[in-house]
Structures are given as C-alpha cells and as structure tokens.
Backbone and ligand atoms as CSV (ligand in chain L), in Angstrom:
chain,resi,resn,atom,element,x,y,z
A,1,UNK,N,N,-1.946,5.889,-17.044
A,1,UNK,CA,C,-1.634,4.821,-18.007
A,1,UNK,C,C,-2.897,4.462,-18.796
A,2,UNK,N,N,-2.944,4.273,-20.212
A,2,UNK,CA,C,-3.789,3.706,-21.605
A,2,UNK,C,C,-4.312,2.786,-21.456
A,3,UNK,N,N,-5.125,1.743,-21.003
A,3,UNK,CA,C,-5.088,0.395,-21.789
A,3,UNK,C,C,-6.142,0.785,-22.790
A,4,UNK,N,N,-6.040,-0.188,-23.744
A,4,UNK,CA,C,-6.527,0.318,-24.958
A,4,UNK,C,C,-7.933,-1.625,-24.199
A,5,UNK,N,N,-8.914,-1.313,-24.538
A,5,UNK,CA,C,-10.282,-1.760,-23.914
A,5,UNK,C,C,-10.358,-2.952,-25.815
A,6,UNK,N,N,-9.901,-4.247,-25.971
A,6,UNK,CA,C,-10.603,-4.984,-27.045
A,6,UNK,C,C,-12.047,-5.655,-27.247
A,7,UNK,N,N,-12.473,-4.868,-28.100
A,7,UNK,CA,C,-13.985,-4.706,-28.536
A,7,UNK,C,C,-14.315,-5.765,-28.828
A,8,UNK,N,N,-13.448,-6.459,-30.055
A,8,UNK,CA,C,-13.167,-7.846,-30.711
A,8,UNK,C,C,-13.167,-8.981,-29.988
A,9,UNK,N,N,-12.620,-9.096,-29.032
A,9,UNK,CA,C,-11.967,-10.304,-27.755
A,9,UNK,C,C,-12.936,-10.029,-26.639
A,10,UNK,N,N,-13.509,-8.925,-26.332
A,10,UNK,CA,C,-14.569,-8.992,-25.072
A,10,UNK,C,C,-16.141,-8.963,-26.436
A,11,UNK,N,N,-16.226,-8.886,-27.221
A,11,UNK,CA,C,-17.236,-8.821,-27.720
A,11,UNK,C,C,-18.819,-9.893,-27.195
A,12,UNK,N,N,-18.770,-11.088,-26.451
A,12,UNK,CA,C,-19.407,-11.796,-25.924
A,12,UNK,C,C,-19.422,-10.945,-24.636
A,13,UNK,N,N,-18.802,-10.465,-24.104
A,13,UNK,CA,C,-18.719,-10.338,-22.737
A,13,UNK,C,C,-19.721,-8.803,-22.768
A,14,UNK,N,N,-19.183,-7.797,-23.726
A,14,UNK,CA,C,-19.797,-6.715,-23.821
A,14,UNK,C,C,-21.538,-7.028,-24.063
A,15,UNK,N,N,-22.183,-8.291,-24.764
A,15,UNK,CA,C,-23.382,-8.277,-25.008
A,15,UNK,C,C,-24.215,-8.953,-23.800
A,16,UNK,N,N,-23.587,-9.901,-23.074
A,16,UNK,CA,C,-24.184,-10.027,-21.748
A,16,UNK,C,C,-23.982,-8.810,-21.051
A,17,UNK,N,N,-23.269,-8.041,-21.362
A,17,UNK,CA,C,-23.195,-6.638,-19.908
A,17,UNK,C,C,-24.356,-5.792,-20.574
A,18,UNK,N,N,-24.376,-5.826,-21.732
A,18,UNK,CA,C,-25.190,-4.382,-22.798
A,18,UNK,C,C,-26.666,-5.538,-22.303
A,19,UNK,N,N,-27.315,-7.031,-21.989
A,19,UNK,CA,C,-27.938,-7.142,-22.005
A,19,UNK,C,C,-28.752,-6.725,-20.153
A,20,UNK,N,N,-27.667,-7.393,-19.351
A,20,UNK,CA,C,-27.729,-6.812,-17.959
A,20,UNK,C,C,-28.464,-5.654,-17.684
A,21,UNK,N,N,-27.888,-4.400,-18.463
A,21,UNK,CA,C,-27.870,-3.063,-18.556
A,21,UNK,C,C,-29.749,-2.655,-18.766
A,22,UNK,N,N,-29.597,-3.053,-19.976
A,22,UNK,CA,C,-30.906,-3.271,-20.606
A,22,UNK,C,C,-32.161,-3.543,-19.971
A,23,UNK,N,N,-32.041,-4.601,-18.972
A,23,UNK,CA,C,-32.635,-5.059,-18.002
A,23,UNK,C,C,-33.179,-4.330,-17.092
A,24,UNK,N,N,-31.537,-3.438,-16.413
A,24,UNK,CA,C,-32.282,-2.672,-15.160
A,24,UNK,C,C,-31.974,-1.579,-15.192
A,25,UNK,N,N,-32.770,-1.173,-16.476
A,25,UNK,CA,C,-32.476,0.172,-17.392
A,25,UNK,C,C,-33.941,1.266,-16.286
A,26,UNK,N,N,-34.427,0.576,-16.112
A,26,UNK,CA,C,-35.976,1.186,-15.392
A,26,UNK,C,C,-35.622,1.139,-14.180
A,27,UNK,N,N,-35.099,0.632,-13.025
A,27,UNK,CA,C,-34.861,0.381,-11.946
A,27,UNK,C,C,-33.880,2.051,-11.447
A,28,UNK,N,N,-34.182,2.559,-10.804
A,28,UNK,CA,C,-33.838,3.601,-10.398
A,28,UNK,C,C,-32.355,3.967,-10.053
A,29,UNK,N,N,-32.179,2.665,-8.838
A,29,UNK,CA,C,-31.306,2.626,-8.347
A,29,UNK,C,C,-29.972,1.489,-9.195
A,30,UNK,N,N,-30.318,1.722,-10.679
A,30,UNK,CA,C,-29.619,0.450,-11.369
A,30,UNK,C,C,-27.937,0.814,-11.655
A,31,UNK,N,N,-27.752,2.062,-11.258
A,31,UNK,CA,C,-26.005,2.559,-11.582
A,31,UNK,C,C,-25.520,1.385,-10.634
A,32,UNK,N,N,-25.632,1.366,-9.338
A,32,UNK,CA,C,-24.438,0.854,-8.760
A,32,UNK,C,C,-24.829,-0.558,-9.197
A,33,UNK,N,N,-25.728,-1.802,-9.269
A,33,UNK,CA,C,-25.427,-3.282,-9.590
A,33,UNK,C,C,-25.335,-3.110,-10.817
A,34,UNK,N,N,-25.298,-1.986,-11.581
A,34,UNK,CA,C,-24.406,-2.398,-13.148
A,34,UNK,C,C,-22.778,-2.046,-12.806
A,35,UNK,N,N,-22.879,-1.076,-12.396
A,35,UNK,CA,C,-21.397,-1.137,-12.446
A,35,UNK,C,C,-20.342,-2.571,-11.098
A,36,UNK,N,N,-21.145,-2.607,-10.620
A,36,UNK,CA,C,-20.673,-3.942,-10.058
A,36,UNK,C,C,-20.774,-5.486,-10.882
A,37,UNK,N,N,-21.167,-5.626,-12.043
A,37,UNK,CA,C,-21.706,-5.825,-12.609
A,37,UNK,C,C,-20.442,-6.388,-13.703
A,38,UNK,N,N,-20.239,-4.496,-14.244
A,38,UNK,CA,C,-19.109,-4.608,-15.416
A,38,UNK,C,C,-17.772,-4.934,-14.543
A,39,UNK,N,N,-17.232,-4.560,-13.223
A,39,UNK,CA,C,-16.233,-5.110,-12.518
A,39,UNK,C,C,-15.982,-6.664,-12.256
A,40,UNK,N,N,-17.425,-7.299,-12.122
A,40,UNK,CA,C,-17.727,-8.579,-11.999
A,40,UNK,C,C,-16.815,-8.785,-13.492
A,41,UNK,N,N,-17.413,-8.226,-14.689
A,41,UNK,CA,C,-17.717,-9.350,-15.686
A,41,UNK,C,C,-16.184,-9.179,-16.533
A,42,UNK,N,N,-15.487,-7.729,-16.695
A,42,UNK,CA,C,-14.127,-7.334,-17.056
A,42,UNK,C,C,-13.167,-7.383,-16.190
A,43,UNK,N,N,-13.511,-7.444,-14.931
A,43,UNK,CA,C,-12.139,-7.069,-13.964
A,43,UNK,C,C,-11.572,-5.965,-13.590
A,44,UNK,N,N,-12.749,-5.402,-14.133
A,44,UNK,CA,C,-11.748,-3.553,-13.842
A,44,UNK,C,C,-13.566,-2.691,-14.720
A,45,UNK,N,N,-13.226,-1.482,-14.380
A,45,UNK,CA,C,-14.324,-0.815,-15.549
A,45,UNK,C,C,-14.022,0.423,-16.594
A,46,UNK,N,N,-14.257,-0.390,-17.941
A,46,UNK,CA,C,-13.651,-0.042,-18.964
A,46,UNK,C,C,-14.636,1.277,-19.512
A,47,UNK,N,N,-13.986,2.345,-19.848
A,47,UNK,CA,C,-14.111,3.623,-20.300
A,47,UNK,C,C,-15.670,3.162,-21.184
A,48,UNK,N,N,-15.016,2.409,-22.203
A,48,UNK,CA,C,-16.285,2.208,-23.371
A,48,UNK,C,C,-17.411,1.760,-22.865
A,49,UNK,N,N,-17.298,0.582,-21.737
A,49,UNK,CA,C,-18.353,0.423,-21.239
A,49,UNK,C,C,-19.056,1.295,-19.563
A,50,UNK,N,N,-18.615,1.953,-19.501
A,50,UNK,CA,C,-18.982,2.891,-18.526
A,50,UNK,C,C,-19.998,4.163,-19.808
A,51,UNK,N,N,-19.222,4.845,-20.992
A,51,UNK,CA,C,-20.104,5.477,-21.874
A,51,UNK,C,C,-21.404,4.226,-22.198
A,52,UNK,N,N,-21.309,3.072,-22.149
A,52,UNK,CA,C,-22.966,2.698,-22.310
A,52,UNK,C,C,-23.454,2.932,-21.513
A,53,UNK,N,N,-23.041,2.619,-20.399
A,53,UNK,CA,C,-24.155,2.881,-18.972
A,53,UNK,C,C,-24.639,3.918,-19.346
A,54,UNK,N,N,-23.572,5.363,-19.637
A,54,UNK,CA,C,-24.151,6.582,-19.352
A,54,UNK,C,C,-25.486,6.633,-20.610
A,55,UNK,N,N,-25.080,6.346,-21.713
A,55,UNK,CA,C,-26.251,6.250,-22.916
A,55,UNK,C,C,-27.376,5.635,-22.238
A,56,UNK,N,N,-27.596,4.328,-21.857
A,56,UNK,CA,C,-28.731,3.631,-21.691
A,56,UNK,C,C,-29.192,4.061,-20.293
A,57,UNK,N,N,-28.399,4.259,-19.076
A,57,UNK,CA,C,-29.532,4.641,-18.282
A,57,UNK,C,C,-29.461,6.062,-18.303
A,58,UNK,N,N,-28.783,6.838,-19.058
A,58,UNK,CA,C,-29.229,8.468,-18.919
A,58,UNK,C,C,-28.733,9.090,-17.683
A,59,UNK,N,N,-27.638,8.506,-17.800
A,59,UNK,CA,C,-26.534,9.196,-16.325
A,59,UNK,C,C,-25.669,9.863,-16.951
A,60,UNK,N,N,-24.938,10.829,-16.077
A,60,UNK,CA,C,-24.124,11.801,-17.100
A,60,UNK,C,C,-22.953,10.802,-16.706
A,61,UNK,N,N,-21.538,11.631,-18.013
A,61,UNK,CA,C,-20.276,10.059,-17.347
A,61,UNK,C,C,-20.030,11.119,-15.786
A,62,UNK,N,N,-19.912,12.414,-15.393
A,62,UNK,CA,C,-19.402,12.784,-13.811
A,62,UNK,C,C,-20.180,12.189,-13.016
A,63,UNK,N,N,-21.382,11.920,-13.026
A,63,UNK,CA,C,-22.044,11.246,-11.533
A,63,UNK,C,C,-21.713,9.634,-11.415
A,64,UNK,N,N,-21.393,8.872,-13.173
A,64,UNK,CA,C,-20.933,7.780,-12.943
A,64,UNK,C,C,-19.824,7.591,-12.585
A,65,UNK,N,N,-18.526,8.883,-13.023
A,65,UNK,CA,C,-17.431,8.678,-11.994
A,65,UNK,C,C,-17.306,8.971,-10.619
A,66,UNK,N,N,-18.293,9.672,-10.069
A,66,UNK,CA,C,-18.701,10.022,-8.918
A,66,UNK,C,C,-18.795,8.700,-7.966
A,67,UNK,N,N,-19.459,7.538,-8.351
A,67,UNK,CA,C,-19.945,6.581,-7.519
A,67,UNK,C,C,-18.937,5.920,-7.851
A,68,UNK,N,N,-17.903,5.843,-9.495
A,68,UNK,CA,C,-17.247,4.903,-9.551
A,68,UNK,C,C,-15.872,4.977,-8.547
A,69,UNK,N,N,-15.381,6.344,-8.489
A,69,UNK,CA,C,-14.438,6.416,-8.082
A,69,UNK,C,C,-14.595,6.600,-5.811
A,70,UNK,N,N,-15.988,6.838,-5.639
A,70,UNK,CA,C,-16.540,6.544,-4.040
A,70,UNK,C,C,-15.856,5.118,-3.478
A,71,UNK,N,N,-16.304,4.342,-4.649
A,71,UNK,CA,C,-16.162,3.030,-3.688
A,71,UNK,C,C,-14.543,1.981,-4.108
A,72,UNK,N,N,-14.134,1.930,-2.956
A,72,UNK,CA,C,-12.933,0.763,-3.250
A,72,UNK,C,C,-13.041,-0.506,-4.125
A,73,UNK,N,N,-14.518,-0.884,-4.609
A,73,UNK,CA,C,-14.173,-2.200,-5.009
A,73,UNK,C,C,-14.259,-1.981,-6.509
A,74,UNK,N,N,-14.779,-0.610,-6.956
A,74,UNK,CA,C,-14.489,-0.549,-8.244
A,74,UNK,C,C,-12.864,-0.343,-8.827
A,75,UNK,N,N,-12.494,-0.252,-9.925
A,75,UNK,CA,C,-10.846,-0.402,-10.846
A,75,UNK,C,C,-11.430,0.234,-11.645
A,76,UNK,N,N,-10.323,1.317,-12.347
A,76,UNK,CA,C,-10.209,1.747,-13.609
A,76,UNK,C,C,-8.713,1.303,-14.071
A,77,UNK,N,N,-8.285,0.014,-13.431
A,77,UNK,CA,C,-7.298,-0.237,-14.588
A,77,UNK,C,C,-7.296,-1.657,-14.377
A,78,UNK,N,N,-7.219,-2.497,-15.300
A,78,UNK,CA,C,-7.185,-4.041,-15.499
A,78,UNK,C,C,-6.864,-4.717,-15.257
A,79,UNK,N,N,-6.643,-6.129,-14.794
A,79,UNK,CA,C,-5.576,-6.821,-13.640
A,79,UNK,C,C,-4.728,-7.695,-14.795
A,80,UNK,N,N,-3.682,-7.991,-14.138
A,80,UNK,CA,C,-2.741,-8.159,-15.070
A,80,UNK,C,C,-2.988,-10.051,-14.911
A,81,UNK,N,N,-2.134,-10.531,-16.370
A,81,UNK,CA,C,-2.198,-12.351,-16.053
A,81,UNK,C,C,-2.005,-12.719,-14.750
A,82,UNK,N,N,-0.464,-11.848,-14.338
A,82,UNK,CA,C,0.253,-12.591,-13.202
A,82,UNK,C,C,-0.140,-11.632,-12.165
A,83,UNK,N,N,-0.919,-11.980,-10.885
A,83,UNK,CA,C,-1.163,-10.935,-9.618
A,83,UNK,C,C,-0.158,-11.483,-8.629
A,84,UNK,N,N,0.959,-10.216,-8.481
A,84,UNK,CA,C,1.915,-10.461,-7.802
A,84,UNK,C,C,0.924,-9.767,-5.883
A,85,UNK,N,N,1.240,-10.059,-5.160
A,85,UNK,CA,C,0.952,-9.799,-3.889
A,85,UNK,C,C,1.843,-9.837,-2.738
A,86,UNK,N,N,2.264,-8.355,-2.046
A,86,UNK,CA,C,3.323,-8.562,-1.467
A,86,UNK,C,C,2.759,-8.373,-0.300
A,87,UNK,N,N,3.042,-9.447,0.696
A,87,UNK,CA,C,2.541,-9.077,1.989
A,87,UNK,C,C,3.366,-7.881,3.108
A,88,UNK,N,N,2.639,-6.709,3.355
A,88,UNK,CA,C,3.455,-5.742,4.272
A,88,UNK,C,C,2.559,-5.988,5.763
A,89,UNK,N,N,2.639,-6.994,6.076
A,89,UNK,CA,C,1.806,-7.302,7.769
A,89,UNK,C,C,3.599,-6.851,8.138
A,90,UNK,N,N,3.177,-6.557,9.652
A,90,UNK,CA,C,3.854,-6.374,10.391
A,90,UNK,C,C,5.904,-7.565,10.095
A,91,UNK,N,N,5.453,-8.935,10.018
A,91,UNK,CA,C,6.763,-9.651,10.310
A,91,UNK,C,C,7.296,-9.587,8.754
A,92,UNK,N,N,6.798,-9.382,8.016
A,92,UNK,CA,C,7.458,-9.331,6.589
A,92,UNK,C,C,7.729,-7.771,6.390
A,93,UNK,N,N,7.344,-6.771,6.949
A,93,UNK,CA,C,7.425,-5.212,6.924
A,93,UNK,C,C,8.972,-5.329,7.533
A,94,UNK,N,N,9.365,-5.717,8.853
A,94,UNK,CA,C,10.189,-5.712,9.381
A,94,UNK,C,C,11.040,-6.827,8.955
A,95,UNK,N,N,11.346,-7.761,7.973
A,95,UNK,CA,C,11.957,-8.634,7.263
A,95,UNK,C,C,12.223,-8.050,5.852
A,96,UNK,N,N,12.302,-6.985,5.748
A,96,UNK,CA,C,12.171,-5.913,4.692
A,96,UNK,C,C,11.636,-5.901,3.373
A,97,UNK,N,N,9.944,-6.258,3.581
A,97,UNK,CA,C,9.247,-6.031,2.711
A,97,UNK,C,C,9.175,-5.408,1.251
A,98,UNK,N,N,9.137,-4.059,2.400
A,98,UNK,CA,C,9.352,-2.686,1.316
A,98,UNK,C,C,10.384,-2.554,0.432
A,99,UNK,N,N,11.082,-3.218,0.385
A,99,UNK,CA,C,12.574,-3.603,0.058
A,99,UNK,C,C,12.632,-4.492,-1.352
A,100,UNK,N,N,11.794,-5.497,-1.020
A,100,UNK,CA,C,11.011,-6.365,-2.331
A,100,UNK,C,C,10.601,-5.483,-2.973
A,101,UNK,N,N,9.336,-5.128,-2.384
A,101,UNK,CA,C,8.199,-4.371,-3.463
A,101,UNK,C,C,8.938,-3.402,-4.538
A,102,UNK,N,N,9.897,-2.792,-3.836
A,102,UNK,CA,C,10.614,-1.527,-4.753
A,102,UNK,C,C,11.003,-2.408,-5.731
A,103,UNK,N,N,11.924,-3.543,-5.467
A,103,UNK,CA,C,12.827,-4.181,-6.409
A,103,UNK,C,C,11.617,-4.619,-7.528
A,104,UNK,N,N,10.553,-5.526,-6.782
A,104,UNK,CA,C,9.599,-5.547,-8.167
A,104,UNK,C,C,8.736,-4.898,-8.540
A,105,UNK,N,N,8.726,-3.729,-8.124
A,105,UNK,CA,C,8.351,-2.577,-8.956
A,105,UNK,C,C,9.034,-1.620,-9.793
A,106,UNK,N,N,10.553,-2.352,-9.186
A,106,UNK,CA,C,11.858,-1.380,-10.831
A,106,UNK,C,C,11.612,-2.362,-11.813
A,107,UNK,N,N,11.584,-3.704,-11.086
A,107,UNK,CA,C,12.107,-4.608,-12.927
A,107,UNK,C,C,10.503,-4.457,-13.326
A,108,UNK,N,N,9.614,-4.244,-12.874
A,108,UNK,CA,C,8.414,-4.064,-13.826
A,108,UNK,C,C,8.239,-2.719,-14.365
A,109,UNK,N,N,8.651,-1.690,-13.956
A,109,UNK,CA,C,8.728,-0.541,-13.951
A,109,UNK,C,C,7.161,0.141,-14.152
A,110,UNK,N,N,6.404,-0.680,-12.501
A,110,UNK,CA,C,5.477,0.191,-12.211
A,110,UNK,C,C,5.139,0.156,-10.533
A,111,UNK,N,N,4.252,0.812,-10.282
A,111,UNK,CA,C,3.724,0.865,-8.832
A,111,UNK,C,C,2.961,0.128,-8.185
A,112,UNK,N,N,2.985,-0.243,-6.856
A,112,UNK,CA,C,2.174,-1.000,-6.481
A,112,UNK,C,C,1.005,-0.443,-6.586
A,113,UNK,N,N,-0.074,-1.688,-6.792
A,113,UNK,CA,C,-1.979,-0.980,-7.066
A,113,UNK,C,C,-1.338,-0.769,-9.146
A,114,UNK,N,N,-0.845,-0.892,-9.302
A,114,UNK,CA,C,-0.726,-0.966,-11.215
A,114,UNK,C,C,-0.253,-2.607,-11.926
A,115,UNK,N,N,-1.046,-2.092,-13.306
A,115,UNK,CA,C,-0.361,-3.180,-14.194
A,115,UNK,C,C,0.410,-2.630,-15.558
A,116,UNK,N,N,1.115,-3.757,-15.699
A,116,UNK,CA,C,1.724,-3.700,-16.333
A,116,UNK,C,C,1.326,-3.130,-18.261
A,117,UNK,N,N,1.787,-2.314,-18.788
A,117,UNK,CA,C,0.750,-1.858,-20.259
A,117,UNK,C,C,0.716,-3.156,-21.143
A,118,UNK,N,N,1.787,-4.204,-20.677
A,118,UNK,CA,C,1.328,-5.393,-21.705
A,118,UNK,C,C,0.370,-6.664,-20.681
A,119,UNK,N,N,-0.180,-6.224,-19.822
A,119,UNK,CA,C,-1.451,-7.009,-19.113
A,119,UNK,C,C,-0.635,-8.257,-18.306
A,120,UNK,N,N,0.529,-8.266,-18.840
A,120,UNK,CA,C,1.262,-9.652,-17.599
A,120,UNK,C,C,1.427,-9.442,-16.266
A,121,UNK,N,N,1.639,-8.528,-15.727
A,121,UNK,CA,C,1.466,-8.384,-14.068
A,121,UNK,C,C,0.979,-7.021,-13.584
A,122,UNK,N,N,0.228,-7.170,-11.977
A,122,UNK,CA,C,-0.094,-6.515,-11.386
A,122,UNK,C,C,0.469,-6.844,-10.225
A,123,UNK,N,N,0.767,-5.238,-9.146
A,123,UNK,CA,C,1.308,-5.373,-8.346
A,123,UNK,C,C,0.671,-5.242,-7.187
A,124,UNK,N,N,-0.094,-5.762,-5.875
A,124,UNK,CA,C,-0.982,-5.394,-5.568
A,124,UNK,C,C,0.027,-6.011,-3.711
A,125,UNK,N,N,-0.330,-4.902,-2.652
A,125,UNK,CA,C,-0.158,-5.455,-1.449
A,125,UNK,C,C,-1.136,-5.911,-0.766
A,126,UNK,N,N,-0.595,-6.815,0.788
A,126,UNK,CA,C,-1.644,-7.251,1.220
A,126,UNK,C,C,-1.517,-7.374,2.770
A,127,UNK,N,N,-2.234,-8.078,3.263
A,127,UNK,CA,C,-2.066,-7.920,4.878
A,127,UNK,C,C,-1.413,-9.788,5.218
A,128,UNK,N,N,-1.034,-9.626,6.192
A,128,UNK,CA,C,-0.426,-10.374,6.786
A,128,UNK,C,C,-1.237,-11.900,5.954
A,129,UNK,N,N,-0.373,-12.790,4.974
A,129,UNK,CA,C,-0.971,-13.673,4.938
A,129,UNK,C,C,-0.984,-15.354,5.860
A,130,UNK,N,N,-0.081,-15.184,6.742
A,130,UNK,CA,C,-0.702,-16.157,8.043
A,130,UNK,C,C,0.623,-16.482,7.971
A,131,UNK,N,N,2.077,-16.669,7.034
A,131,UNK,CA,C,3.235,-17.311,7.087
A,131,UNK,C,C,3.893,-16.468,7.563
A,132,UNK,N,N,3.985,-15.574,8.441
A,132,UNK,CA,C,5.091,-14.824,8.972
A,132,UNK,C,C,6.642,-15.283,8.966
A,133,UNK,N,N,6.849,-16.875,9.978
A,133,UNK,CA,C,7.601,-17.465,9.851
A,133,UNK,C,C,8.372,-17.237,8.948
A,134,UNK,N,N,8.057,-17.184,7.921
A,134,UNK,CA,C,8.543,-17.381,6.091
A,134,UNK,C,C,8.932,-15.663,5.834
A,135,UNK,N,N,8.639,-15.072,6.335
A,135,UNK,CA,C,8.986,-13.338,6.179
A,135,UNK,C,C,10.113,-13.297,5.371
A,136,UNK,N,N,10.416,-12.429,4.489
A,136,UNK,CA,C,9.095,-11.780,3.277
A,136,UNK,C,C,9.009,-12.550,2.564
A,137,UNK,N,N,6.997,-12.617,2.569
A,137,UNK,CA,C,6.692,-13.753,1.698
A,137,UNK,C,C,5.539,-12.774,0.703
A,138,UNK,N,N,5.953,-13.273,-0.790
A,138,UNK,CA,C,5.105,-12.792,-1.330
A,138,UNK,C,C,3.996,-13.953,-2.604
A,139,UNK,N,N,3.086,-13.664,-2.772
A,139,UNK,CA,C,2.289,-14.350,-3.378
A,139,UNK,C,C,2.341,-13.942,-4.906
A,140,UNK,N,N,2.147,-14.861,-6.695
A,140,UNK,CA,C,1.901,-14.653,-7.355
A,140,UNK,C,C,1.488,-15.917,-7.558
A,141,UNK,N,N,0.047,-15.100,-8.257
A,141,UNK,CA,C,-1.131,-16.144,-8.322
A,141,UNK,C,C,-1.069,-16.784,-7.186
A,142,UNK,N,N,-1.273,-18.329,-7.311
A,142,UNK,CA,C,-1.615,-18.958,-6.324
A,142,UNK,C,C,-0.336,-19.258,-5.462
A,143,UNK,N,N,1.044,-19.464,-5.888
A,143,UNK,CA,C,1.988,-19.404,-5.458
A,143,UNK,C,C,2.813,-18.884,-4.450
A,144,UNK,N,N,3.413,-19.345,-3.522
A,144,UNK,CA,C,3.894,-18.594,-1.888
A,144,UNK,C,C,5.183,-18.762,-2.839
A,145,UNK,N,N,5.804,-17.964,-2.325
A,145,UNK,CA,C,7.499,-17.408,-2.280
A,145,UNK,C,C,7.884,-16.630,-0.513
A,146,UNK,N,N,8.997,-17.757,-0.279
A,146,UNK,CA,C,9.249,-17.772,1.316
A,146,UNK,C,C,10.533,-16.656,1.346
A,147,UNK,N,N,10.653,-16.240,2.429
A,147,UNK,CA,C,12.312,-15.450,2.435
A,147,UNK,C,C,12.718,-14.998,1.718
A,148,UNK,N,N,11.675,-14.169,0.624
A,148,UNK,CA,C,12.585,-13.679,-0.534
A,148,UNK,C,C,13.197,-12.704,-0.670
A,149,UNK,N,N,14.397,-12.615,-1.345
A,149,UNK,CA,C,15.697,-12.041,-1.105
A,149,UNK,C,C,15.836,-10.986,-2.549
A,150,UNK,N,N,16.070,-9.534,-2.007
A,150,UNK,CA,C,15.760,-9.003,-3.511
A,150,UNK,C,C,16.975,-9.151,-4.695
A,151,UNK,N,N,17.433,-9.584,-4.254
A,151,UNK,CA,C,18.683,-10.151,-5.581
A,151,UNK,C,C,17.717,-11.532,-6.352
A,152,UNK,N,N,16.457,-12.352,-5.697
A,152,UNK,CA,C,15.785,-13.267,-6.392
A,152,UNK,C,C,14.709,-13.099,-6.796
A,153,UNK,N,N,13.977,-11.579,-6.750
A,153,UNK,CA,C,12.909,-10.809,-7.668
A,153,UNK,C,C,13.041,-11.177,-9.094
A,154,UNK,N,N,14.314,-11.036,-9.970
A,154,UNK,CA,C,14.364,-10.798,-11.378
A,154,UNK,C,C,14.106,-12.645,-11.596
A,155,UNK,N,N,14.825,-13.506,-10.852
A,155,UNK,CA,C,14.834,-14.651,-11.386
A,155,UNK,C,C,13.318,-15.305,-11.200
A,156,UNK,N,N,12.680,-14.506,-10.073
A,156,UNK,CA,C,11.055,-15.248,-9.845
A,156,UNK,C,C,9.958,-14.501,-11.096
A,157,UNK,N,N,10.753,-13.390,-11.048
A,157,UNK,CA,C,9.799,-12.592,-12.213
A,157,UNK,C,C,9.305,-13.665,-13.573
A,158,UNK,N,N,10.616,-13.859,-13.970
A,158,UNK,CA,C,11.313,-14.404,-15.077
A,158,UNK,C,C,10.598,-15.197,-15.767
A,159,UNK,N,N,10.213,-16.801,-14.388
A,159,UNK,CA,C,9.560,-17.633,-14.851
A,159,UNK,C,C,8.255,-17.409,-15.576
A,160,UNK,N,N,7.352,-16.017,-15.187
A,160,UNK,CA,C,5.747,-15.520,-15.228
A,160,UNK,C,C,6.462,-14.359,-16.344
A,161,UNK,N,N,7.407,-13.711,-16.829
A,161,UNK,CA,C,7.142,-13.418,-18.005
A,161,UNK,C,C,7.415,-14.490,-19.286
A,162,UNK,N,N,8.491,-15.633,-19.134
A,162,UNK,CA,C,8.592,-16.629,-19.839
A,162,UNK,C,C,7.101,-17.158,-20.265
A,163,UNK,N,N,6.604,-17.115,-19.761
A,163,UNK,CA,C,4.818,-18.003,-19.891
A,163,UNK,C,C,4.155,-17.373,-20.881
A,164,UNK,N,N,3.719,-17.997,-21.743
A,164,UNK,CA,C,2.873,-17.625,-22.918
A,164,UNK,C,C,1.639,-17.365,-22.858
L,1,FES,S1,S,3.280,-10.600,8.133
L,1,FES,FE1,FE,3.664,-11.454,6.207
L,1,FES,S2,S,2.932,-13.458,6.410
L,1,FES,FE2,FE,2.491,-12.568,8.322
C-alpha cells in the first residue's frame, strides 16, 4: 500500500528532523537515533525522509533498510486517526476474538498491523488488556468496547468514520 508522504503539512516537522540529522551527521553510530528519531517525530518512517538520511549521512538506502526493517519499533506505514486495538489474550481469543478482528477488517477492508489509504484507522492487536471479564473487548483510541458482538463492528466503526 502508497501513502503518498505531505511535504506541505509536515514541512515544520521535516526541518526539525533535517536539523536533528544535521547534528549527528559526524557521530558514527548516528543511523539508528535518527531513525528513531523520524519514528518519534512522523509516526512511521517516511520514504522521503529516510532518502535524507541516506544523502546527509552517506548511507546507502539497503543498509538503511537493513536496520530499518531489523527492528520492531520501526513502521513503514503510518498510523491511522482512529487506532483500533483488538485484544487476542487468551479470554477474549476464546470469546471469539478472531471473529471481531475479521469483521473489522472486512468493513475496513484491511489487515490487522495496516491502515487505512485515507489515514482514519489502523488495525493493530494486543495482549490481554486486564478486562477479560468483558471478553471480547476491543480498544479504539482511548475507548474500551465490552462484549462486542460482530453484528456491532459496523455501528462502532461508524461513529470514528462520522468524525471530522
Ligand atoms: S484476554 Fe482480553 S482483556 Fe484479558
């Protein structure tokens, strides 16, 4: 999947990272706290700004995808407004979890670990978040959703694409 990276709208954000960069342009070991860096500062690490790294510290882009793609905490894709989170711990797995996730991953029509191409949701699982009781419970944003029932996916969706 595309996202297309706005130059215009991150333009502040790109000149604190291009200044970061700049900084610990001499420092040897400066690939990995920049690219922790641009994850910090975008949320994910964007193509365009991964080609500066490679310009300014003189890394080729394979060894920067090399380290980028080593470690779990880097993203090459963007998190969406709404972070949906479905818990698969054990009492919501067996309260049929997996069962949710599919359902809101048809009406979004993507995969869990993806977002959406218009940036409103991401689908992301998680481990047991402490409400078992409540099985299947899933989180968007800050929000718990108890017992949810996949016939009430489209109507919870609903409210978080309604939102401007
Ligand atoms: S297993 Fe889902 S809240 Fe505990």
């Amino acid at each position: 999947m595309e996202f297309s990276f706005d130059k215009e709208k991150n333009k502040e954000k790109i000149e604190i990272f291009r200044m970061f960069v700049e900084q610990n342009k001499e420092d040897k070991g400066a690939l990995m706290p920049v690219l922790q860096e641009a994850q910090i500062i975008f949320g994910y690490l964007p193509l365009e700004m991964l080609q500066m790294i490679s310009k300014i510290l003189f890394v080729p882009m394979s060894e920067i995808y090399g380290v980028a793609t080593f470690y779990s905490q880097f993203s090459f894709i963007p998190k969406g407004d709404n972070i949906i989170s479905i818990c698969l711990g054990t009492a919501c797995y067996v309260k049929g979890a997996t069962i949710i996730l599919e359902e809101i991953e048809n009406q979004l029509g993507i995969k869990a670990g993806n977002t959406t191409p218009d940036l409103k949701f991401s689908i992301d699982s998680t481990r047991c978040l402490g409400d078992c009781s409540l099985a299947p419970v899933i989180l968007i944003n800050e929000n718990v959703y108890a017992k949810v029932k996949k016939e009430n996916v489209k109507e919870i969706l609903q409210k978080y694409r309604d939102e401007v």
